[in-house]
VOLO-697353 format. One record per residue (C-alpha): residue in one letter; x, y, z. Coordinates in Angstrom, 1 decimal, always signed. Example, Ala and Ser with C-alpha at 12.3 -4.5 7.8 and 13.67 -1.06 7.14 Angstrom:
! VOLO-697353
+---+--------+--------+--------+
: r :     px :     py :     pz :
+---+--------+--------+--------+
: A :  +12.3 :   -4.5 :   +7.8 :
: S :  +13.7 :   -1.1 :   +7.1 :
+---+--------+--------+--------+
This chain:
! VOLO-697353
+---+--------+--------+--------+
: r :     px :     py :     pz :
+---+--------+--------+--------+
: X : +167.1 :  +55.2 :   +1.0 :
: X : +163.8 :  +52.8 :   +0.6 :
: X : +161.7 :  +53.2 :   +3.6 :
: X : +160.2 :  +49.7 :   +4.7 :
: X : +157.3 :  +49.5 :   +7.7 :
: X : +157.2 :  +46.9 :   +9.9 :
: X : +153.8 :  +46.1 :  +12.1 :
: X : +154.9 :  +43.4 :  +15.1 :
: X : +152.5 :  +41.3 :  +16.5 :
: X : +153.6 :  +38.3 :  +19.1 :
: X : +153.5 :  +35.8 :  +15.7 :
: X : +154.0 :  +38.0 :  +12.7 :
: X : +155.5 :  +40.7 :  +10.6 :
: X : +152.8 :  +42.8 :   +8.5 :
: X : +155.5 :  +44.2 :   +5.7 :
: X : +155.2 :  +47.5 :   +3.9 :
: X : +158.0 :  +48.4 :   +1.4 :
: X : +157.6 :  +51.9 :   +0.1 :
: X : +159.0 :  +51.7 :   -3.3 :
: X : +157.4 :  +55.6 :   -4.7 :
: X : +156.1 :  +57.6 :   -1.5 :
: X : +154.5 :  +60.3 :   -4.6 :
: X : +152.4 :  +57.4 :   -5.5 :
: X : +152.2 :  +55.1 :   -2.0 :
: X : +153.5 :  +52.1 :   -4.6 :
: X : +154.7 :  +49.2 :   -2.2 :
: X : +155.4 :  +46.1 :   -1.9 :
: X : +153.4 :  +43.9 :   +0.9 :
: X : +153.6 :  +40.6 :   +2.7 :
: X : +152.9 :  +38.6 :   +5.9 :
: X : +156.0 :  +36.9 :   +7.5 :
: X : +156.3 :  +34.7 :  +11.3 :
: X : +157.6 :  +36.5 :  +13.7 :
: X : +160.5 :  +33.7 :  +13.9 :
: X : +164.3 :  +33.6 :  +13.0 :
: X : +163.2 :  +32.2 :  +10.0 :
: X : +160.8 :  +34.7 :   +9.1 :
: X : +164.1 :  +37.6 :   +9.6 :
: X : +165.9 :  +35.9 :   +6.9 :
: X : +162.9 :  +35.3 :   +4.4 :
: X : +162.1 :  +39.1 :   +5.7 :
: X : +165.5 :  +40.2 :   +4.0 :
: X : +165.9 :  +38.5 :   +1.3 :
: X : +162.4 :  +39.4 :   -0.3 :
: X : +163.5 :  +43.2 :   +0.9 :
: X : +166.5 :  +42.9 :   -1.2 :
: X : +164.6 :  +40.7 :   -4.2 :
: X : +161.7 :  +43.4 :   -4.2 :
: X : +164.1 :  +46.8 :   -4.1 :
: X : +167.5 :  +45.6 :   -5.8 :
: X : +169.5 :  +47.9 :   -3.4 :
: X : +172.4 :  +47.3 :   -1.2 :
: X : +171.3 :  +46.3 :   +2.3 :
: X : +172.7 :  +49.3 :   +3.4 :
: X : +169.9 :  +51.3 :   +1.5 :
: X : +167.0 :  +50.0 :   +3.6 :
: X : +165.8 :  +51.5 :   +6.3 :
: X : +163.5 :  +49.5 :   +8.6 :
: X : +160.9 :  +51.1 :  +10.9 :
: X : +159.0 :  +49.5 :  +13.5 :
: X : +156.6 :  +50.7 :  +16.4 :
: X : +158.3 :  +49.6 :  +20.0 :
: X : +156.3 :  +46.7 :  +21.4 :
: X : +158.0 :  +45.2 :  +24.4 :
: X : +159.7 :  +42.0 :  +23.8 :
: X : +158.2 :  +41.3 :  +20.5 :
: X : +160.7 :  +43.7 :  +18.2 :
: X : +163.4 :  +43.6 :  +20.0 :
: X : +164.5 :  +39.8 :  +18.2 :
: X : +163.6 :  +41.3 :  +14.4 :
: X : +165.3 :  +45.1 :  +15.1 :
: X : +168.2 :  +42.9 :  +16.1 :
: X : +168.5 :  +40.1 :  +13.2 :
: X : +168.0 :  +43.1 :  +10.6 :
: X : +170.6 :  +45.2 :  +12.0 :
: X : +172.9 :  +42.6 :  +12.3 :
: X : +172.2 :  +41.4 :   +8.8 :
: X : +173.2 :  +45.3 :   +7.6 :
: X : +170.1 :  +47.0 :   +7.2 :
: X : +169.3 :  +50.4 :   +9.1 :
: X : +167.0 :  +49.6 :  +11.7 :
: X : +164.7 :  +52.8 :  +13.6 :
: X : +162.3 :  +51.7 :  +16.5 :
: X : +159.5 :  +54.7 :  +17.0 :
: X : +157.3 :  +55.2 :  +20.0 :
: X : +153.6 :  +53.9 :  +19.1 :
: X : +152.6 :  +57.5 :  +20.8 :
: X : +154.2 :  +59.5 :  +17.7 :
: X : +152.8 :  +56.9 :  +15.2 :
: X : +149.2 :  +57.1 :  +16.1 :
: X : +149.4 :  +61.0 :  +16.2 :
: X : +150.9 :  +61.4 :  +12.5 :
: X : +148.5 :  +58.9 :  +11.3 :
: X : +145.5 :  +61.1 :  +13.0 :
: X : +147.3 :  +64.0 :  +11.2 :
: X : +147.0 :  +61.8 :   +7.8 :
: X : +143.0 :  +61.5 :   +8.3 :
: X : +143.4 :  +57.7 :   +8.5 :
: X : +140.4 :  +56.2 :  +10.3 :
: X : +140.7 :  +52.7 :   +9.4 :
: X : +142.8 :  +50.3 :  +11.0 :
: X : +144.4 :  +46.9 :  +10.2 :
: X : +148.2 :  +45.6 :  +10.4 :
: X : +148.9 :  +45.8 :   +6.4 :
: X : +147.6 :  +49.5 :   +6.4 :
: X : +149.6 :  +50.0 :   +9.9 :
: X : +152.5 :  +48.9 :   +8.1 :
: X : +152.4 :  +51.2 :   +5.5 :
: X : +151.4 :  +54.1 :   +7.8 :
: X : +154.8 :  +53.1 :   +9.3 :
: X : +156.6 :  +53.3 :   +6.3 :
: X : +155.6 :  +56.5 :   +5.3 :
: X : +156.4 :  +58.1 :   +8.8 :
: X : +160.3 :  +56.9 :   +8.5 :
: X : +160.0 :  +58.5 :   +5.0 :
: X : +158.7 :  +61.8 :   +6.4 :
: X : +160.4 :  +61.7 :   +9.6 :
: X : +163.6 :  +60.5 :   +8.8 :
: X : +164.0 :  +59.0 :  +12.8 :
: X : +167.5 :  +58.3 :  +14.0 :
: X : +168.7 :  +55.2 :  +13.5 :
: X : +168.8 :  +52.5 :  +16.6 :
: X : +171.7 :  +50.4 :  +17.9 :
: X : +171.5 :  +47.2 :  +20.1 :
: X : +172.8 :  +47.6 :  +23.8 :
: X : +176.0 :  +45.9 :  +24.0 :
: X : +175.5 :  +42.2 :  +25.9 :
: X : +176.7 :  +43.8 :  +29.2 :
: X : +173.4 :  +45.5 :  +29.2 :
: X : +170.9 :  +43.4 :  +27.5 :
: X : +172.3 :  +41.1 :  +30.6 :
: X : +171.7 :  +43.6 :  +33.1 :
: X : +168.2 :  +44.9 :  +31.5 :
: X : +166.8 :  +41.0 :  +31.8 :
: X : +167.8 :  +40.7 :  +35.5 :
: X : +166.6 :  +44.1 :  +36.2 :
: X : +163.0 :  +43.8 :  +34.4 :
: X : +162.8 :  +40.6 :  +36.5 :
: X : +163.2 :  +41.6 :  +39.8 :
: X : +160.7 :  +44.7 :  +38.8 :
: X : +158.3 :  +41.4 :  +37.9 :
: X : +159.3 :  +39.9 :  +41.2 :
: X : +158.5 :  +43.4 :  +43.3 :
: X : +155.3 :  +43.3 :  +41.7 :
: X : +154.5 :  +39.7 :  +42.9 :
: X : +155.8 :  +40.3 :  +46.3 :
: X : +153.5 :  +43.5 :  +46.8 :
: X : +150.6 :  +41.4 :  +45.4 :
: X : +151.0 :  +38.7 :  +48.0 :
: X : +151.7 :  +41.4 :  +50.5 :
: X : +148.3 :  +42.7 :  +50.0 :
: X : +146.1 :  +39.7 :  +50.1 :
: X : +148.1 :  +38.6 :  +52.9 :
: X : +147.0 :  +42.1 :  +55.0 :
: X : +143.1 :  +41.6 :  +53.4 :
: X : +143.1 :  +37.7 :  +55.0 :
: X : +144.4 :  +39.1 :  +58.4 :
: X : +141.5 :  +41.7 :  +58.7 :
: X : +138.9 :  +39.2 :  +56.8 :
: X : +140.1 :  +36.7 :  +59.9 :
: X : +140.9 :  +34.0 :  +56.8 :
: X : +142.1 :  +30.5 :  +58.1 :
: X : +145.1 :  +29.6 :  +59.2 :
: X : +146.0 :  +27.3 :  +56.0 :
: X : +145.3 :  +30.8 :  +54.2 :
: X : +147.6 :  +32.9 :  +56.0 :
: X : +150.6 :  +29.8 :  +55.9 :
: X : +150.1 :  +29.9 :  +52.7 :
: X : +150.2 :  +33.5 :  +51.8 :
: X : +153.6 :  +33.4 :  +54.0 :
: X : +155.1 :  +30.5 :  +52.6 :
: X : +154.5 :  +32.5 :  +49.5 :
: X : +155.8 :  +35.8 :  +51.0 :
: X : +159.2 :  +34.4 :  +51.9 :
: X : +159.8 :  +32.9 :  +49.0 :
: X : +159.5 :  +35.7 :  +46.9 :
: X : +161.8 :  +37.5 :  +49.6 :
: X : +164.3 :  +34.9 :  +48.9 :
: X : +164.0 :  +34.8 :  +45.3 :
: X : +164.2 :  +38.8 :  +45.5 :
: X : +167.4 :  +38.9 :  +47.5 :
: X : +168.9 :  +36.2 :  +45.2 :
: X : +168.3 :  +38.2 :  +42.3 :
: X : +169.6 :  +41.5 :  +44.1 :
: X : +172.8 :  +39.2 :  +44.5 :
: X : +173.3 :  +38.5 :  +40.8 :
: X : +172.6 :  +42.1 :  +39.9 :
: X : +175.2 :  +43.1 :  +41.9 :
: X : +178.1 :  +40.1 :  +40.5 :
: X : +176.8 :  +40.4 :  +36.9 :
: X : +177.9 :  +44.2 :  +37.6 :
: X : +181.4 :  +43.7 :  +39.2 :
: X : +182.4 :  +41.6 :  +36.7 :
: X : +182.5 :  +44.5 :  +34.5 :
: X : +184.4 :  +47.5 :  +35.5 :
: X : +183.0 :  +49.9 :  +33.6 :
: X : +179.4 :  +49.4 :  +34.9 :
: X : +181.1 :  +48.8 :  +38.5 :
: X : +182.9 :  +52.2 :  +38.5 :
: X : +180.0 :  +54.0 :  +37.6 :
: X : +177.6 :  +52.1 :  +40.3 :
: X : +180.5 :  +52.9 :  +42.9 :
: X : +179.9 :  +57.0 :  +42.4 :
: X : +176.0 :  +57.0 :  +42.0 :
: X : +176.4 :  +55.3 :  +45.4 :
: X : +178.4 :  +57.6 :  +46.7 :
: X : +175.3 :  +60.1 :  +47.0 :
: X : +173.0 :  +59.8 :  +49.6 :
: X : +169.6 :  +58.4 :  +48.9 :
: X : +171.2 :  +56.3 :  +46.0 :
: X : +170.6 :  +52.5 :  +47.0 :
: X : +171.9 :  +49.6 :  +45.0 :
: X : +168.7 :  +48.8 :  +43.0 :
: X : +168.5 :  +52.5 :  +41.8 :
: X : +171.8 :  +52.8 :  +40.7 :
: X : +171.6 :  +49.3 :  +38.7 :
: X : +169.2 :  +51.1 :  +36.8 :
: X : +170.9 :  +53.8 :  +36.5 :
: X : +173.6 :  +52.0 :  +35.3 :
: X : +171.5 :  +50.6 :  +32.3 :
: X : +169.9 :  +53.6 :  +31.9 :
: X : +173.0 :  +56.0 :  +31.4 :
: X : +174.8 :  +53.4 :  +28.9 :
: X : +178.4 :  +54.7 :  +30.4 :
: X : +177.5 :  +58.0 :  +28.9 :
: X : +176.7 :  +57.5 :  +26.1 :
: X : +172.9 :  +58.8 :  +26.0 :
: X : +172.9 :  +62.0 :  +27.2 :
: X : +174.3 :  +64.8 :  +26.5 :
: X : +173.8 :  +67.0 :  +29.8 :
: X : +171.6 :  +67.4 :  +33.3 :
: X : +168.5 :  +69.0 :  +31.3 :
: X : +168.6 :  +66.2 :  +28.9 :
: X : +168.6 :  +63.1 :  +31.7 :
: X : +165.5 :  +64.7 :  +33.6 :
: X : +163.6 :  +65.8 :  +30.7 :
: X : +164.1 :  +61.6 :  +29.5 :
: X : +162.9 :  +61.1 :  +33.1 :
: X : +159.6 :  +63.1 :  +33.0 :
: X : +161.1 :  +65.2 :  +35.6 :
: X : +160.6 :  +68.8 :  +33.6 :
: X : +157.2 :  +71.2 :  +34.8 :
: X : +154.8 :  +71.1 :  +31.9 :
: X : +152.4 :  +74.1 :  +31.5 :
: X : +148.7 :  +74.3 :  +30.4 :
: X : +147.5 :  +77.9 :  +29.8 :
: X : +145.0 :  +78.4 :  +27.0 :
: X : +144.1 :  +83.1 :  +27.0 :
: X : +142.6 :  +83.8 :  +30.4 :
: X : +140.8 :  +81.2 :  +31.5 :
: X : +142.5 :  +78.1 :  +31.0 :
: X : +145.8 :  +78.5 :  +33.6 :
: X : +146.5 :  +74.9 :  +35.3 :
: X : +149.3 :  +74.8 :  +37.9 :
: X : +152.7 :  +73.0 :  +36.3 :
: X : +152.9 :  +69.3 :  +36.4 :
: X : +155.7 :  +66.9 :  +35.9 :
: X : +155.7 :  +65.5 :  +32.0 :
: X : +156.3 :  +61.6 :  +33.6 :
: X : +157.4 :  +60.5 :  +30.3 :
: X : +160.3 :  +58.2 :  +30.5 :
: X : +160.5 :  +55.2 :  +32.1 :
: X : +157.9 :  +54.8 :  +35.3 :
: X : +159.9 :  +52.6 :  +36.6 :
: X : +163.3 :  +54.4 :  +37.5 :
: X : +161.4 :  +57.7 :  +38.4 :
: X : +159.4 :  +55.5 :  +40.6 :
: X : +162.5 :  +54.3 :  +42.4 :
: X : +163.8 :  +58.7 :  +42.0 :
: X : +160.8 :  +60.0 :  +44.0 :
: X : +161.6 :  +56.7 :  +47.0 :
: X : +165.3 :  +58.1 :  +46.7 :
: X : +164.2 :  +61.4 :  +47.1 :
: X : +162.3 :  +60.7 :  +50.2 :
: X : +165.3 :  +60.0 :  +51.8 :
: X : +167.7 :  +62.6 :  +50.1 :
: X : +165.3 :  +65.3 :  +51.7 :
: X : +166.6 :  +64.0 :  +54.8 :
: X : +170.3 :  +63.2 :  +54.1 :
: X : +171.6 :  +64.6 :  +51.3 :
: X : +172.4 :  +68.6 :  +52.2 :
: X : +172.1 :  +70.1 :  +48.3 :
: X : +168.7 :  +68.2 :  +47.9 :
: X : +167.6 :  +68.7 :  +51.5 :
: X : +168.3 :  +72.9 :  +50.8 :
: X : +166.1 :  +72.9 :  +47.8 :
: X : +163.7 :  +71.1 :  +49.4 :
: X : +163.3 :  +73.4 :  +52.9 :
: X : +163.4 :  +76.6 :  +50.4 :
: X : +160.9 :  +75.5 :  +48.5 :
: X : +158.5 :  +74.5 :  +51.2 :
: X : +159.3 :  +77.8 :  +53.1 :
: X : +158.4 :  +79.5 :  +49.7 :
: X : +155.0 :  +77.7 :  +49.9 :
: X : +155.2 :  +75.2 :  +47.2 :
: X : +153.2 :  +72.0 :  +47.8 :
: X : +155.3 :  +68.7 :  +49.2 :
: X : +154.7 :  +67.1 :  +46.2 :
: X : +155.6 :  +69.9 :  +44.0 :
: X : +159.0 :  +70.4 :  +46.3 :
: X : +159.4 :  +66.6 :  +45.5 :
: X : +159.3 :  +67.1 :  +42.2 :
: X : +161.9 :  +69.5 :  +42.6 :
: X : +164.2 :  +67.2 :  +44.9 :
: X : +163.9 :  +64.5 :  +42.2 :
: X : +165.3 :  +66.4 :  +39.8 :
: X : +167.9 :  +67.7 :  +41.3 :
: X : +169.0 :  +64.4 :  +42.1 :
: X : +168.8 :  +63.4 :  +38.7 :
: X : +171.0 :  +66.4 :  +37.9 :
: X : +173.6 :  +65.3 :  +41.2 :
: X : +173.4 :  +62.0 :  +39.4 :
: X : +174.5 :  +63.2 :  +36.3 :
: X : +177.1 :  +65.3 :  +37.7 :
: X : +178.9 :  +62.8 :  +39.4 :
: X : +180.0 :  +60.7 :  +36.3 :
: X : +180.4 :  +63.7 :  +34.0 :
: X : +183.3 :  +64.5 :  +36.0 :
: X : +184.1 :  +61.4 :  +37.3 :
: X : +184.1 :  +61.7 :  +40.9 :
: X : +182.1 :  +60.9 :  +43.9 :
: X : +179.5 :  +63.0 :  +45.7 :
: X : +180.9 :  +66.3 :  +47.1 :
: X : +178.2 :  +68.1 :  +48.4 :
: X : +178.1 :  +71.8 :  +47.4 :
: X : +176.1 :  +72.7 :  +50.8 :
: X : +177.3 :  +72.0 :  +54.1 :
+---+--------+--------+--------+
């Protein structure tokens, strides 16, 4: 297998092949970040290494939109494709002693890490889900714009701004409301119209404190099972696992949650929760015992969160609605 680092930027590929990782001998060039580029990209792979397409193994640091187009084009073209978080790449290249920094060293640094780390390979969502993803990253976009608006509107009110101000900011207001529902509308067609994804929605929905926008993520998120593996697995992707920090004696910080994962979905987990403490009986239990043991209302949160992630889990592993063990 021949190793070959990729550095994205928004207009171009920095390309390390890795042809002797005893010597560092490679192979580098600069390529647009365009269709175009992806096909010159693989052929001068293949004209470089004179291997099967099969044989390569391209590695690439995950940067938003940019690599998602090149990660797909190779892997549909036959090459193995691995996307690494930028977190684990900047720690191995502080491990190496590399201080300097620039795209065609990056590249190589990249190169050498799939050689060393051998990181699983990646697969493109089906189109279901890439669907999904798109509508769901822009209503996130339009939240964002509607709590913006939402706040300048509340500043102008106690600045005592103009009435052409404050039209304005609610002429604003209730179009993103619109646009908002609209989009909540289409989340929820594009998702009937595929049973799978509807089936699993139906039983995340089933358990209280579950509302339609978090269990489109969740939809996305869980794949129709085929990401994790069990309860533990979900909430530790979530950030929802107590991290400790003890150094000897002196050094003994309370747990915290990890809050890796996507912010987003445990954002919406910890609003969910909220109300679970107050509906849903299993979550509601572990939430009164743990205040009564004297754990913190945030700390019990954390708590309620993940067992909701856990409930969540449960519910599709054996295919069934909510059936609350406590009553």
């Amino acid at each position: 297998m021949i190793f070959i680092g990729i550095d994205v930027s928004k207009k171009k590929l920095d390309v390390a092949v890795l042809l002797d990782p005893s010597t560092l001998k490679k192979r580098q060039k600069k390529l647009p970040n365009t269709p175009e580029g992806y096909q010159e990209l693989v052929r001068w792979c293949q004209k470089h290494t004179g291997v099967e397409l099969s044989q390569l193994q391209a590695i690439m640091e995950a940067t938003g939109p940019y690599h998602e187009a090149v990660a797909l084009a190779l892997h549909q073209a036959g090459m193995g494709v691995s996307v690494i978080n930028p977190k684990a790449l900047k720690d191995f290249a502080k491990g190496l002693g590399i201080k300097a920094k620039n795209d065609a060293m990056d590249a190589l640094t990249i190169a050498r890490y799939g050689y060393l780390a051998q990181p699983r390979r990646w697969q493109p969502d089906p189109p279901e889900f890439r669907q999904l993803a798109g509508l769901l990253k822009r209503l996130e976009a339009l939240e964002c714009d509607l709590q913006r608006e939402q706040n300048r509107r509340e500043k102008a009110q106690v600045g005592h701004a103009s009435a052409e101000v404050l039209d304005s900011l609610s002429r604003t207001i209730g179009f993103l409301e619109q646009e908002k529902q609209h989009l909540i509308h289409s989340i929820d067609a594009h998702i009937d119209r595929h049973p799978h994804l509807q089936q699993d929605r139906e039983r995340w929905q089933s358990i209280p404190g579950i509302g339609r926008v978090l269990s489109a993520l969740m939809v996305l998120l869980w794949q129709h099972g085929q990401r994790f593996a069990s309860a533990a697995q979900l909430a530790s992707y979530l950030g929802l696992i107590p991290t400790e920090h003890q150094s000897g004696s002196s050094v003994r910080k309370p747990p915290r949650l990890s809050k890796l994962g996507p912010a987003r979905v445990r954002a919406k987990l910890y609003r969910a929760a909220i109300v679970a403490t107050q509906h849903n009986p299993d979550v509601q239990a572990l939430y009164q015992r743990l205040l009564k043991r004297g754990k913190c209302k945030m700390a019990a949160l954390g708590a309620a969160m993940r067992k909701l992630a856990h409930i969540c889990f449960g519910v599709i592993k054996n295919q069934t609605p909510y059936q609350p063990q406590i009553t």
